[in-house]
C-alpha positions in Angstrom: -135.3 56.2 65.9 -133.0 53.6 67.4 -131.1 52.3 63.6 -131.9 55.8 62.3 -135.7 55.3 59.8 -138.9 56.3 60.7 -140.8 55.2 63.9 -144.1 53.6 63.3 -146.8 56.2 63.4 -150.0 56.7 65.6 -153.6 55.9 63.9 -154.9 58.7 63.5 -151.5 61.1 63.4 -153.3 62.9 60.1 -155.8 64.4 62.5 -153.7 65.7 64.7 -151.2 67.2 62.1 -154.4 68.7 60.5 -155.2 70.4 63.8 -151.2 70.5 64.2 -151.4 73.6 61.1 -154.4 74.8 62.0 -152.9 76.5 65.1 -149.7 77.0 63.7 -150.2 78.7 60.7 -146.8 79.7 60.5 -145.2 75.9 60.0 -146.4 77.0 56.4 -146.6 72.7 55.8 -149.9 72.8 53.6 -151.8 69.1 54.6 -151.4 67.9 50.9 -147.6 68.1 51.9 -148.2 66.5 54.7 -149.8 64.0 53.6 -147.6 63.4 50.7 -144.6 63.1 53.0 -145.9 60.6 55.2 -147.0 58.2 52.2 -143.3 58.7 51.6 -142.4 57.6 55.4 -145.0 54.5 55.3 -144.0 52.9 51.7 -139.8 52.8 53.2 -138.7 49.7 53.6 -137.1 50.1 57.2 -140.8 51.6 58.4 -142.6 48.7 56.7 -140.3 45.8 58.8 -140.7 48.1 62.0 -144.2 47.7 61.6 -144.5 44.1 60.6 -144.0 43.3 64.5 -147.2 43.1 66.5 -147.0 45.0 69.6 -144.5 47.9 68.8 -144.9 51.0 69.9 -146.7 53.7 67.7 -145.7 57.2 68.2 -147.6 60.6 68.0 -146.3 64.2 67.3 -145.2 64.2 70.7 -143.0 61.3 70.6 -144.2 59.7 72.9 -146.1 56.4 72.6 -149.8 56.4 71.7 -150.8 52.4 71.1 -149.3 49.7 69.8 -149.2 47.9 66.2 -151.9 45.4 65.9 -151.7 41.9 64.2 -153.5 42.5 61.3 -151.2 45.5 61.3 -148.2 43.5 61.7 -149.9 41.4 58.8 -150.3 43.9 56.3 -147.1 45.6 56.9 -145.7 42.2 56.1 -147.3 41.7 52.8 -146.8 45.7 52.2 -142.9 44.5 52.8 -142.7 41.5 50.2 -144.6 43.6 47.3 -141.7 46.0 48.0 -139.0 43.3 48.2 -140.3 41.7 45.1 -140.6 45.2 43.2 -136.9 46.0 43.9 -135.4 43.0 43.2 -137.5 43.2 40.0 -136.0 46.7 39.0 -132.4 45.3 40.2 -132.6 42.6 37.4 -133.3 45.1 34.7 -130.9 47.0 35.8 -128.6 44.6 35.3 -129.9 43.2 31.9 -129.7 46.9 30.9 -125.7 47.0 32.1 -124.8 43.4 30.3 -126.4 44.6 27.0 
C-alpha cells in the first residue's frame, strides 16, 4: 500500500481465504491463523484511518479492487480509531508515571 500499512480488505475476504487453503493445501496457513492475522491487520491503527474514509477502495486476494468502504463503515472505523487513540494514550501516561516514580 501507498505509505506502506495494510489496504482495506474486501467483505467477505475470509471466504475466499477459506476456499484460498482448501485448494492449496500446501500454503500450510491453517484458517485459525488466518483469521488471527487478519484481526491483527484490522485492529492497526494505519488500517483503521484508511478505512474511516467512505468510498475507498477495498481489495481482494487478487489486489485488485472488489467494492468500496461504506459510511457506516467509514463510521465505525472511526469510532474503532478513537477507542484505539484513547487506549494508547492511556498506556503512554502510565508509562510515564511508571518512569517518574
Amino acid at each position: 500500500a501507498e505509505g506502506g500499512g495494510f489496504i482495506p480488505l474486501k467483505i467477505g475476504i475470509n471466504n475466499d481465504i477459506s476456499a484460498f487453503l482448501a485448494e492449496h493445501p500446501e500454503t500450510e496457513l491453517t484458517m485459525d491463523e488466518w483469521l488471527c492475522a487478519v484481526s491483527c491487520i484490522t485492529s492497526r491503527r494505519v488500517y483503521l484511518q484508511r478505512t474511516a474514509v467512505a468510498g475507498v477502495p477495498r481489495y481482494g486476494l487478487d489486489g485488485h479492487p472488489k467494492g468500496q468502504v461504506s459510511e457506516s463503515e467509514a463510521q465505525s472505523a472511526g469510532r474503532r480509531l478513537v477507542t484505539l487513540e484513547q487506549k494508547l494514550l492511556r498506556m503512554q501516561a502510565q508509562q510515564e508515571n511508571i518512569s517518574g516514580q
